[in-house]
C-alpha positions in Angstrom: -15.7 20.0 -2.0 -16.1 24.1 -2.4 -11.8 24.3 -3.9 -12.8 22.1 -6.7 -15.7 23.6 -8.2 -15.1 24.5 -11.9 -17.1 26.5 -14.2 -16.7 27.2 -17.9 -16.4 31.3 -18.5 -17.7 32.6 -21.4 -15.5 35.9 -21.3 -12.6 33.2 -21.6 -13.9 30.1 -23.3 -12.8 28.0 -20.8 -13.3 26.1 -17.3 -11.8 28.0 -14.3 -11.9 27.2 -10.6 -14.5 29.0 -9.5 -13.1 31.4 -6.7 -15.7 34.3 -5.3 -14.1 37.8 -4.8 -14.8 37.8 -1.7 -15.7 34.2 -0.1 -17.8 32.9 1.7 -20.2 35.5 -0.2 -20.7 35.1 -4.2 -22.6 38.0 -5.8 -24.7 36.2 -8.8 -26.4 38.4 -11.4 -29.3 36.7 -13.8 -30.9 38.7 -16.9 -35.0 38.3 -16.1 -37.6 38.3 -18.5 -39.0 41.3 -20.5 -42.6 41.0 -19.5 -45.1 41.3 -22.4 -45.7 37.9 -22.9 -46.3 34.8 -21.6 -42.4 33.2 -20.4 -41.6 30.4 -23.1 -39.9 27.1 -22.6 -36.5 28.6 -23.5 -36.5 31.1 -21.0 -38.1 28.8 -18.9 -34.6 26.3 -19.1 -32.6 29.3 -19.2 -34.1 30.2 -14.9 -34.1 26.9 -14.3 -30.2 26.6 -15.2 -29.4 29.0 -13.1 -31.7 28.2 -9.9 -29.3 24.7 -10.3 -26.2 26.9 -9.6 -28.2 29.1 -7.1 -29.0 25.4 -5.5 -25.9 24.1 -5.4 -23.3 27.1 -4.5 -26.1 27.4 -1.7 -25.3 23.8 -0.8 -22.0 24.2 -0.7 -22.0 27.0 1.7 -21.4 29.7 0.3 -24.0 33.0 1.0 -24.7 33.8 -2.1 -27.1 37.0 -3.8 -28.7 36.4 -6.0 -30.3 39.2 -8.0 -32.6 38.7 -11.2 -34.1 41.8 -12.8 -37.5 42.0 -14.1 -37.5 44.4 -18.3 -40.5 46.6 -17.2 -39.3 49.3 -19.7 -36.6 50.1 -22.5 -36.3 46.8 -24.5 -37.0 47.6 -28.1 -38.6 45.2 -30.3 -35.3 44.6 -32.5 -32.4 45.1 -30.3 -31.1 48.0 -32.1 -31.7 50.9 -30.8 -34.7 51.3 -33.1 -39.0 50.4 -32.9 -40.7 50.4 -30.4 -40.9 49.4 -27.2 -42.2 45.5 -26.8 -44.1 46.5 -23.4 -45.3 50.0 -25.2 -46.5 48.2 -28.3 -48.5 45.3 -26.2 -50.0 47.7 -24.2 -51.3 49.6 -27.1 -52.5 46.7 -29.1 -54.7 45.5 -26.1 -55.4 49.0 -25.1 -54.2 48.7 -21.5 -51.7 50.9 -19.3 -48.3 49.6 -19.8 -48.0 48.4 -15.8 -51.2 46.7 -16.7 -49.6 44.3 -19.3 -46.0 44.2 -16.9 -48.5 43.6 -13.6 -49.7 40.4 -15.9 -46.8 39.0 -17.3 -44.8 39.3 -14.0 -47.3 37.2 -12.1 -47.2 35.1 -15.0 -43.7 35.0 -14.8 -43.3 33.7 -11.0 -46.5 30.9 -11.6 -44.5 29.3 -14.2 -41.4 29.4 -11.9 -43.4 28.6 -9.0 -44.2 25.1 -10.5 -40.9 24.2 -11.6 -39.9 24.4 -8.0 -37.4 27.7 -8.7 -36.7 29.4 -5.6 -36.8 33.2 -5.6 -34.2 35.5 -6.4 -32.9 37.4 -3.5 -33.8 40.8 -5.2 -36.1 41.3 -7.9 -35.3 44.8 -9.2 -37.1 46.6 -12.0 -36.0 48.9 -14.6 -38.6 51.4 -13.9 -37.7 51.6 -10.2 -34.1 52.1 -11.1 -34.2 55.5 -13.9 -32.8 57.7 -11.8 -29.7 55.5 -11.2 -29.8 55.2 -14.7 -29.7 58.4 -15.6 -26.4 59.0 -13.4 -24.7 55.9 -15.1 -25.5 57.6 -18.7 -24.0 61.3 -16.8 -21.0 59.8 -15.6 -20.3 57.9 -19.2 -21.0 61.2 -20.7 -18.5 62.7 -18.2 -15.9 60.4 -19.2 -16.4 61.2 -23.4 -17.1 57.8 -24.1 -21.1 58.8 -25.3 -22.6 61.6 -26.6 -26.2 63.4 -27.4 -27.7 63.1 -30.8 -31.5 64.7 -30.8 -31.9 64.1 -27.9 -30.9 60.1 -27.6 -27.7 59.3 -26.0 -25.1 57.0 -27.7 -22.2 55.0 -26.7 -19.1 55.6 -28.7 -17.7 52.1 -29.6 -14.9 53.6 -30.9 -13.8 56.2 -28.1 -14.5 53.3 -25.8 -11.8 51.0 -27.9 -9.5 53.7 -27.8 -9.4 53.9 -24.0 -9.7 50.1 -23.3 -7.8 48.4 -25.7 -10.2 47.1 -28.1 -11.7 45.0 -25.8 -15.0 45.8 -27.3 -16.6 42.4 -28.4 -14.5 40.1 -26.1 -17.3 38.1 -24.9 -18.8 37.4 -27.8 -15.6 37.0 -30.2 -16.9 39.6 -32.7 -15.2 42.6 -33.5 -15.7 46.2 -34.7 -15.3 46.3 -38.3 -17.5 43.3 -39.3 -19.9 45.0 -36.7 -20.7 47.8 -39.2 -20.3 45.7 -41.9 -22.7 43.7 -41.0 -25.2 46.6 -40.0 -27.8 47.5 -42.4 -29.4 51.1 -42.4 -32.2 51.5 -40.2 -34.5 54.0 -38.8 -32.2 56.0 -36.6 -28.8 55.3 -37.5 -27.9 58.4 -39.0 -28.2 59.4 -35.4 -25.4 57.6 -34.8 -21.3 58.4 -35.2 -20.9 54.4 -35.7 -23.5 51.8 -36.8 -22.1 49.9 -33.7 -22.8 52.4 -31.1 -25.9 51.9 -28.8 -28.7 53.5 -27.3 -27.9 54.7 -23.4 -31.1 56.6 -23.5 -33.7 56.8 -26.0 -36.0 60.3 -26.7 -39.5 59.2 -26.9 -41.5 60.0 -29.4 -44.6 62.0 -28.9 -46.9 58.9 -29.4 -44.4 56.9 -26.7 -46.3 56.3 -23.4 -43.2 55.0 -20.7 -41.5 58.4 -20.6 -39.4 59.9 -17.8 -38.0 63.0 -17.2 -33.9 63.4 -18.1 -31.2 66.1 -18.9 -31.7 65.5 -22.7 -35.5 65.5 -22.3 -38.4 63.4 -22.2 -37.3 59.5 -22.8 -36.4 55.9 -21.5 -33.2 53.9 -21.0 -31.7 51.6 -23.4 -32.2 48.1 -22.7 -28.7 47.4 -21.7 -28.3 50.2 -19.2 -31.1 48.8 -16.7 -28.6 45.5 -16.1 -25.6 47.5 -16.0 -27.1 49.9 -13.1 -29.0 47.2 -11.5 -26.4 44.7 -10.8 -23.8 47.2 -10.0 -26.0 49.0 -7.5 -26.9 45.4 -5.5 -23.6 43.4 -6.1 -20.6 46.0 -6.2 -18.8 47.4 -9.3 -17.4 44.0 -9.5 -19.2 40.6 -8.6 -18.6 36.8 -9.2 -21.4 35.7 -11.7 -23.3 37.4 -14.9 -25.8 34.9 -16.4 -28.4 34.7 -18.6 -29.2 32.9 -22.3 -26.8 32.7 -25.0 -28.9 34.6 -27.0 -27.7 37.7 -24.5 -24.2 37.2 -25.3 -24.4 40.0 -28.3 -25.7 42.6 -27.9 -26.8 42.7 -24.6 -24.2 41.6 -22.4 -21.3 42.9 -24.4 -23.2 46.5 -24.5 -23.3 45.5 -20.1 -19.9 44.8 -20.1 -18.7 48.2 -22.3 -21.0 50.1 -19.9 -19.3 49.4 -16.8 -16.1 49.6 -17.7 -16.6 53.7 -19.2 -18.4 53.9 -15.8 -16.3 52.3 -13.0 -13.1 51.9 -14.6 -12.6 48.4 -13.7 -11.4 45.4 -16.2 -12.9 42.4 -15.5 -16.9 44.0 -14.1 -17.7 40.5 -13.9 -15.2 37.6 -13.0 -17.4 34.9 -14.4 -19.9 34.6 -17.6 -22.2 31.9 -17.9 -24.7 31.0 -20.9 -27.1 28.5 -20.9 -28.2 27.5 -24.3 -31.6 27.2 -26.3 -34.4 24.6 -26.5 -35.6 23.2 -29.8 -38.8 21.5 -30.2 -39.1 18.3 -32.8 -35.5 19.3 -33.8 -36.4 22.5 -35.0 -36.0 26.4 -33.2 -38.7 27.5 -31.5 -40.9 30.5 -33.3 -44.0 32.2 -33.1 -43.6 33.0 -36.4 -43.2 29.2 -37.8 -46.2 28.1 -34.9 -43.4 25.7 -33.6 -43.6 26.6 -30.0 -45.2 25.5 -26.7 -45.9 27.6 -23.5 -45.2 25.6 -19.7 -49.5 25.9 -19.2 -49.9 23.9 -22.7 -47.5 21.5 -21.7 -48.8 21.0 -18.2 -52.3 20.6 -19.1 -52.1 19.0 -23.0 -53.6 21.4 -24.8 -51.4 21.6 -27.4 -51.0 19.9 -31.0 -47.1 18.6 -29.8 -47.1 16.3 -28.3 -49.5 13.0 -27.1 -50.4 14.3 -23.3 -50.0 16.6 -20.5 -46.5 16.2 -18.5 -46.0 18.0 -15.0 -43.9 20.9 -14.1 -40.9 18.3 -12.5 -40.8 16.2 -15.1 -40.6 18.6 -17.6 -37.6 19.9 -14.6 -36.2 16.3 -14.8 -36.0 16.2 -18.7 -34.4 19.8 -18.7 -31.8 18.6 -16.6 -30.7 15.8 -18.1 -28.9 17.9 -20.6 -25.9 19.8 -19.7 -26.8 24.1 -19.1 -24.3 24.3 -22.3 -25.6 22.4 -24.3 -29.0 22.4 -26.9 -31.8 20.6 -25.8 -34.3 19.1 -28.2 -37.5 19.0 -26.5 -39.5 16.0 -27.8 -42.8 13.8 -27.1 -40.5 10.5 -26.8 -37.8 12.4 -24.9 -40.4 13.4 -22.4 -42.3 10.2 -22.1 -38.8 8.8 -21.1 -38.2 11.4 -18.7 -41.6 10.9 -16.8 -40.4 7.0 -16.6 -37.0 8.1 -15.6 -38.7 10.5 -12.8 -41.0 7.9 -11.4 -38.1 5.7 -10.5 -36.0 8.5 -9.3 -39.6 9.3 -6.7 -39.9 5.6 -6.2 -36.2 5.3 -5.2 -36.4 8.3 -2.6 -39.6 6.9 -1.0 -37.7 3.5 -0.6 -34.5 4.4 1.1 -36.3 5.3 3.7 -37.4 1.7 4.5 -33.8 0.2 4.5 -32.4 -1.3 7.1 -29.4 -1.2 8.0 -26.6 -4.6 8.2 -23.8 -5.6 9.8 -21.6 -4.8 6.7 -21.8 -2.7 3.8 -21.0 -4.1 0.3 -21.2 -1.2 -1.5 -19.3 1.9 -1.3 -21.2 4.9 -0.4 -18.1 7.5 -0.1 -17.2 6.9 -4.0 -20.9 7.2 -4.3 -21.1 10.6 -2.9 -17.8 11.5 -4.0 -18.9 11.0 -7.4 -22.0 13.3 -7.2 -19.7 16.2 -5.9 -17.5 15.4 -8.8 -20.5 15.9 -11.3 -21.9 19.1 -10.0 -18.4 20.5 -9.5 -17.8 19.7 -13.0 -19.5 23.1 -13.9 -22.7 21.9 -12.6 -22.6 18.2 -14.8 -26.4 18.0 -14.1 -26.3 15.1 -16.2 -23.6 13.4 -15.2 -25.2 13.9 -11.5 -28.7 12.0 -12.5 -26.9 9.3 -13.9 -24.8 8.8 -10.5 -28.0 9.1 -9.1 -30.0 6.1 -10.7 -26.3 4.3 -9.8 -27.9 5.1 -6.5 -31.5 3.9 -7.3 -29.8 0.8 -7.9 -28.1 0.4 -4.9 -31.1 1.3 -3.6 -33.1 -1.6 -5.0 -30.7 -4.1 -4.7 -30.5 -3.1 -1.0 -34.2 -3.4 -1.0 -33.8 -7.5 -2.7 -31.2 -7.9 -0.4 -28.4 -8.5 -2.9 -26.6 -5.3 -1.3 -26.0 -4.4 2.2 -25.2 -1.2 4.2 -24.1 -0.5 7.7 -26.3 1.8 10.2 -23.6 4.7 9.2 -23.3 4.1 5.5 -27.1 3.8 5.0 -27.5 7.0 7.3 -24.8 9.0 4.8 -25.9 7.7 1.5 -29.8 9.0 2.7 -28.7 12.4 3.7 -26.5 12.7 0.1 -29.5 10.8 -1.8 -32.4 13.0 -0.7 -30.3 16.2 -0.5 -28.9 15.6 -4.1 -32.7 15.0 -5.6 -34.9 17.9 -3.5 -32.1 20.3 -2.6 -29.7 20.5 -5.0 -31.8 19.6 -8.0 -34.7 21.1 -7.1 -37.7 18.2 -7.4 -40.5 17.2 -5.5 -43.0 14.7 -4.9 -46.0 15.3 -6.9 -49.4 14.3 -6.2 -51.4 13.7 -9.3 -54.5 15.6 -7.3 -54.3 19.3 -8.2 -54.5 22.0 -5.7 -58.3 21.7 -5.4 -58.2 18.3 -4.4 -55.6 19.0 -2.2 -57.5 21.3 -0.1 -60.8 19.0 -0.3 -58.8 16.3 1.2 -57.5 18.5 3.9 -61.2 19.3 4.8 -62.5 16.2 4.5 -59.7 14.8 7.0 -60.5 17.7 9.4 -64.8 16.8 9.2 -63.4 12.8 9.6 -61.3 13.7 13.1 -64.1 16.1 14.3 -66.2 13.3 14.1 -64.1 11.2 15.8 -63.8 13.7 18.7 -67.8 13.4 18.7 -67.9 10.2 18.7 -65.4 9.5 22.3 -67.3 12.2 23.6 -70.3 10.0 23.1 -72.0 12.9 20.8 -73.7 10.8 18.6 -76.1 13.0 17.2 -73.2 14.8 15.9 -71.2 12.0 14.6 -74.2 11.3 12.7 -74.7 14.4 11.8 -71.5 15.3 9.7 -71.8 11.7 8.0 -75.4 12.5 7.1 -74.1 15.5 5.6 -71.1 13.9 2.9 -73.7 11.3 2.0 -75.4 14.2 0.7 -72.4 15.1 -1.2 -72.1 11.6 -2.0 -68.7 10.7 0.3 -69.5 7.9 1.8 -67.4 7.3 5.2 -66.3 3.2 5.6 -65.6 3.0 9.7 -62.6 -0.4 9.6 -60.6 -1.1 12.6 -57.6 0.9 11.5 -59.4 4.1 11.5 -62.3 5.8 9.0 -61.8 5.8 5.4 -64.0 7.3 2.8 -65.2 6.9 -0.8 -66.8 9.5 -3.6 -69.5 8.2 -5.7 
């Protein structure tokens, strides 16, 4: 199952067998969120993408580290090299410290993931706990000739770097030097720069700037792209397996990563594989602030929004994400989602049911071809789709089982659970959802505890207790119903 995985690299525009540098351990590198906002749906798909691949490389046995970084400082408001600082500007607009608005966002940041189902990261680095090694990657650049100082700011030369490495600036993203300037209007800055396509290595803050630190060149911060060049380097070797993030990052971001590392370690390929998941559109249309055509996870989990006709949970907004391929744009829709909440239900109702089979003296179906054919959809650089559709091929195996119009041996039904439940909680990440929120949760889990305590009372022949504790709910209007199967209970 692990020789035939496939995925489609970005650096070459292609599907290669996926082959870690140094198996059984893959080193896997994810661009986090800049956090000075609440995270959006697009960045939303963009984590949950890649908690798939985290998911399934897991399943397949490999040991895999996964780092995602958390933007705490450096990421200006354009991109290019010029404004100010997003986390800078938010803190001054709501008149907090700077860790105040990061402090919220990240939290932020991990509830939303939280409720998707995402599993952690294995490291969570910042960019403000990683200046010093920052600082060193921009020396060691500088060492090499391939940057210099301009007031203060430190630039990477495009055009040195070319030189050196063949022109392989703007080999991920298929652009190339010349339309780069060309297509680079005057700013704030430039004239800083040798080239309109160099970029900011480090930044010298101005006097009203508040995230500031210390450097050779003076007081400043790091460019945006030098935090995910030191930070993935530092935790996953001057060459690992996987670089992902949103297609958005392909230019500049990822191509500025890639430039970086190379004028700093020397080596060709950084990164052996680049993967991009794509954006989410909403009614067929991009998402923007600007244009109000946006929704945030809480006001599509609770319905308080103007979008769309009611509140949808956390998995099956999961399960409409991944019925579209990480590649490929996703129009996020009321009728798209009120089919994937159907869709979901049965999927639930399915994994609920197997359970019950039972098992014949022959099987009529086959379950290796089944389970064959969800390896083949996952190793298809992780065919998410492809996957759930195999899978409702299993719901109806499942149900037909269930009618008795299909039958499975002891073994077959045994194998086909395993595959089934591990393909639906493990690999793709859902759950079972209970419609009672967290509250209820934990009032049923006190009420149950008050209803055995009495029970305990009442075979120790302590009625005055007994009574006692359902005197008590009646108060709160929970009225206990003792039946011969035990005590059930009802709120007024």
């Amino acid at each position: 199952m692990i020789d035939s995985l496939k995925v489609y690299n970005s650096l070459r525009g292609k599907k290669e067998i996926f082959e870690p540098l140094n198996a059984p351990h893959v080193g896997m590198y994810v661009c986090g969120p800049t956090v000075y906002s609440e995270v959006h749906l697009g960045n939303s798909r963009t984590f949950i993408s890649f908690d798939i691949i985290f998911r399934y490389l897991t399943h397949l046995g490999y040991k895999v580290r996964y780092v995602r970084n958390i933007t705490d400082a450096g990421h200006l408001e354009n991109d290019t090299d010029d404004g100010e600082d997003k986390i800078s500007k938010k803190a001054r607009l709501d008149q907090l410290e700077p860790m105040e608005i990061v402090q919220k966002y990240t939290l932020d940041f991990h509830h939303v993931l939280r409720q998707f189902n995402n599993l952690a990261p294995s490291i969570e680095p910042t960019a403000t706990g990683h200046i010093i090694e920052q600082i060193s990657m921009v020396e060691e650049i500088l060492a090499k000739n391939l940057a210099y100082e301009s007031n203060g700011s430190i630039y990477f030369d495009v055009n040195a770097f070319n030189q050196e490495f063949n022109n392989e600036y703007g080999q991920l993203s298929g652009r190339n030097v010349d339309e780069l300037i060309s297509n680079t209007r005057e700013l704030d800055g430039q004239s800083e720069k040798r080239s309109p396509a160099d970029f900011a290595l480090w930044k010298k803050a101005s006097p009203e700037h508040i995230m500031r630190w210390k450097s050779p060149w003076g007081d400043g911060f790091p460019g945006w792209h030098m935090e995910c060049s030191v930070m993935s380097s530092k935790y996953l070797g001057e060459q690992f397996d996987i670089h992902g993030g949103g297609m958005d990052l392909k230019f500049p971001h990822h191509e500025c990563e890639i430039a970086q590392n190379k004028a700093a370690h020397g080596k060709k390929d950084p990164v052996k594989y680049w993967l991009h998941a794509n954006m989410l559109t909403l009614n067929g249309q991009k998402m923007s602030k600007s244009t109000g055509n946006t929704l945030l996870p809480h006001e599509l989990f609770s319905g308080e929004n103007d979008k769309l006709s009611k509140a949808f949970s956390p998995m099956v907004v999961r399960f409409f994400i991944l019925q579209a391929h990480y590649r490929s744009t996703l129009d996020l829709s009321d009728a798209a989602l009120l089919a994937a909440e159907k869709g979901y239900a049965r999927l639930l109702a399915a994994a609920e049911l197997i359970s019950k089979l039972v098992p014949q003296e022959k099987s009529t179906v086959n379950i290796n071809q089944w389970i064959a054919d969800s390896y083949a959809a996952m190793n298809d650089d992780f065919n998410t789709p492809i996957l759930i559709a195999n899978l409702f091929e299993g719901v109806r195996i499942i149900n037909s089982a269930k009618a008795g119009t299909e039958t499975l041996t002891a073994e077959d039904l045994e194998k086909f659970k395993v595959s089934f439940n591990q393909f639906v909680f493990d690999v793709l990440g859902f759950k079972q959802e209970s419609e009672l929120s967290k509250t209820d949760e934990l009032f049923e889990g006190v009420l149950a505890t008050l209803i055995e305590l009495r029970q305990q009372a009442k075979n120790n022949k302590d009625w005055a207790s007994a009574d006692l504790i359902r005197t008590e709910l009646a108060k709160l209007k929970i009225t206990l119903k003792d039946t011969k199967e035990g005590t059930d209970w009802e709120l007024e």
